[in-house]
C-alpha positions as CSV (number, residue, x, y, z in Angstrom):
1,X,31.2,-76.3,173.5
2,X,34.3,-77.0,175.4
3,X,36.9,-75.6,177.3
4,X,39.4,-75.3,174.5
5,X,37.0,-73.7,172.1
6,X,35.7,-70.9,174.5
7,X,38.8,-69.0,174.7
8,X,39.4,-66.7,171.8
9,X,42.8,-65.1,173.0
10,X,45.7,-66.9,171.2
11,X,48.6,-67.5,172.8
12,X,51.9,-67.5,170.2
13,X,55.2,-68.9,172.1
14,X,57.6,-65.9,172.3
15,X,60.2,-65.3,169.5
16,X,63.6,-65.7,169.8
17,X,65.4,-62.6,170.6
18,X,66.5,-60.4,167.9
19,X,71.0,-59.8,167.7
20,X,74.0,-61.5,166.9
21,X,74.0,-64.8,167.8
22,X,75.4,-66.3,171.4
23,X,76.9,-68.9,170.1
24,X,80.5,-68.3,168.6
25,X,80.9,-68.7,164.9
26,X,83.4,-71.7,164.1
27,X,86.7,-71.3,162.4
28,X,86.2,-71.8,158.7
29,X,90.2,-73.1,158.6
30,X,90.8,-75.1,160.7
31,X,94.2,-76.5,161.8
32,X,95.4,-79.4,159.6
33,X,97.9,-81.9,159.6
34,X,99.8,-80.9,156.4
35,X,100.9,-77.1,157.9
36,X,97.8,-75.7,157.3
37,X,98.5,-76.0,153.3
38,X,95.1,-77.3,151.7
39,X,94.0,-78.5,148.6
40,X,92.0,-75.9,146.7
41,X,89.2,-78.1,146.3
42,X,89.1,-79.1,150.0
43,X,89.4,-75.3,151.1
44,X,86.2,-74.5,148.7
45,X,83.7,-77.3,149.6
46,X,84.7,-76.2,153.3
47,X,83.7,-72.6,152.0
48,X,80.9,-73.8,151.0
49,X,79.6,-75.9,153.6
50,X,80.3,-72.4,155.9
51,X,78.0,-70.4,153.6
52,X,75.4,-73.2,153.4
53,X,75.0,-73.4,157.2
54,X,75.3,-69.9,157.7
55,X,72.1,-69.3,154.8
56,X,70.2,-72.1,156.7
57,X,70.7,-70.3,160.4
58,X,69.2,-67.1,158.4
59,X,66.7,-68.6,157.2
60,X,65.6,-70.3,159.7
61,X,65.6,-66.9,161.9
62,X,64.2,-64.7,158.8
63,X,61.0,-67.5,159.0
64,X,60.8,-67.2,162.6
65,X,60.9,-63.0,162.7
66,X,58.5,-63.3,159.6
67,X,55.7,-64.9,161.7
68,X,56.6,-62.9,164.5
69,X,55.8,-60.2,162.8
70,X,52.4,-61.5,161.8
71,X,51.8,-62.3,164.8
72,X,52.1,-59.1,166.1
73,X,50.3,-58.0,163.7
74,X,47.4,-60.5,164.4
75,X,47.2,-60.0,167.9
76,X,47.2,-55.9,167.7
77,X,44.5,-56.2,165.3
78,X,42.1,-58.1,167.0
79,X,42.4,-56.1,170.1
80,X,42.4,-53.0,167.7
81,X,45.2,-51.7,169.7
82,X,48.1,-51.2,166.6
83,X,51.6,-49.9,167.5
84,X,53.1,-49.0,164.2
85,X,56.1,-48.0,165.9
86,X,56.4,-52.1,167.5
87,X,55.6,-53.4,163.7
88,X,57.9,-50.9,162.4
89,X,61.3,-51.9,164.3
90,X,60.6,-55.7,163.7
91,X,59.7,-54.8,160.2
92,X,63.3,-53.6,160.0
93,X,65.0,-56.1,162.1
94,X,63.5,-58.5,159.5
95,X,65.0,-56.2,156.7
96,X,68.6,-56.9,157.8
97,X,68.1,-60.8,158.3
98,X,66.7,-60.8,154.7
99,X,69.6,-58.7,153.3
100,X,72.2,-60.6,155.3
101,X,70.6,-63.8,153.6
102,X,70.5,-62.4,150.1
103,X,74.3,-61.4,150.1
104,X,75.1,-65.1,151.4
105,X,73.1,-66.5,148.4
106,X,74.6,-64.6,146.1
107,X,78.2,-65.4,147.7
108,X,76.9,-69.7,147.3
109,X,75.6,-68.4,143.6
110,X,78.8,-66.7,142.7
111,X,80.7,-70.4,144.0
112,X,78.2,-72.4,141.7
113,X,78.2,-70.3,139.2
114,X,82.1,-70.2,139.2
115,X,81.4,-66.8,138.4
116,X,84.1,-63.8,137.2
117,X,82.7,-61.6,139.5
118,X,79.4,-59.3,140.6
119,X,77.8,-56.4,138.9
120,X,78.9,-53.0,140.4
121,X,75.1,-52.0,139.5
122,X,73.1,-54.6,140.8
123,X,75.3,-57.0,142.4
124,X,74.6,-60.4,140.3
125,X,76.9,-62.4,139.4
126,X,78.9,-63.1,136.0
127,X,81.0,-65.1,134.0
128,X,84.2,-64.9,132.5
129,X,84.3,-62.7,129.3
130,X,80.8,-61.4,129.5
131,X,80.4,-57.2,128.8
132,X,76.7,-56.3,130.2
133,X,75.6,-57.5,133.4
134,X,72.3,-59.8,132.2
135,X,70.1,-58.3,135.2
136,X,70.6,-54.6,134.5
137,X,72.8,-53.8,131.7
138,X,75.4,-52.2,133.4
139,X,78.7,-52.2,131.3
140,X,81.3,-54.9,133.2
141,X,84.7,-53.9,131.3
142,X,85.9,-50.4,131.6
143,X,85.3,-48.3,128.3
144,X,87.9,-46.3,127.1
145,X,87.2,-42.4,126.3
146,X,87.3,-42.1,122.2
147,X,88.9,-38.6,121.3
């Protein structure tokens, strides 16, 4: 057996820490040579590529605190030492990433989609002259009171 065999401790590299990020988020407009005036067009494939970059930096953070997470997990088991209240906070630090990632997608869905709008119920979006939110119903045009 050799040397690299024998050890049974794993060593995972360290995650990145866990906050806002330290580099500083770019302007989305910036300054152009026809007075700042833009082409609609221009201004939302610019939008876009912002939101695209933005979902790929969560991502790539929400995959990292995800096998962090099991990691911790992993390594707590096996020395049957658990700290729920360890798993717990990461647990909910990689809540907010995944949130923060699923209102980006649905901001790059509602741009595909060239959608009307999003559900006050559930928050999907929807087109132009549709009444009932297709996820959960929810009425999208006021009602008016009959007497």
């Amino acid at each position: 057996m050799s040397d690299e065999t024998a050890s049974p401790t794993v060593r995972l590299p360290l995650a990145p820490p866990v906050g806002p990020p330290r580099f500083p988020i770019p302007d989305p407009k910036p300054p152009t040579s026809n007075g700042g005036k833009k082409p609609t067009v221009e201004a939302k494939e610019e939008e876009s590529a912002e939101l695209i970059a933005q979902r790929d930096r969560l991502l790539e953070k929400f995959t990292v605190m995800q096998a962090d997470l099991g990691g911790a997990f992993y390594e707590m088991a096996i020395r049957d030492h658990v700290r729920l209240d360890v798993l717990t906070r990461k647990a909910a630090e990689l809540q907010r990433v995944d949130a923060e990632l699923l209102a980006v997608e649905r901001l790059l869905e509602l741009e595909r989609a060239d959608a009307a709008g999003l559900c006050p119920g559930c928050g999907a979006p929807y087109g132009p002259a549709v009444r009932f939110c297709a996820q959960c119903g929810t009425p999208l045009v006021p009602t008016e009171a009959r007497s």
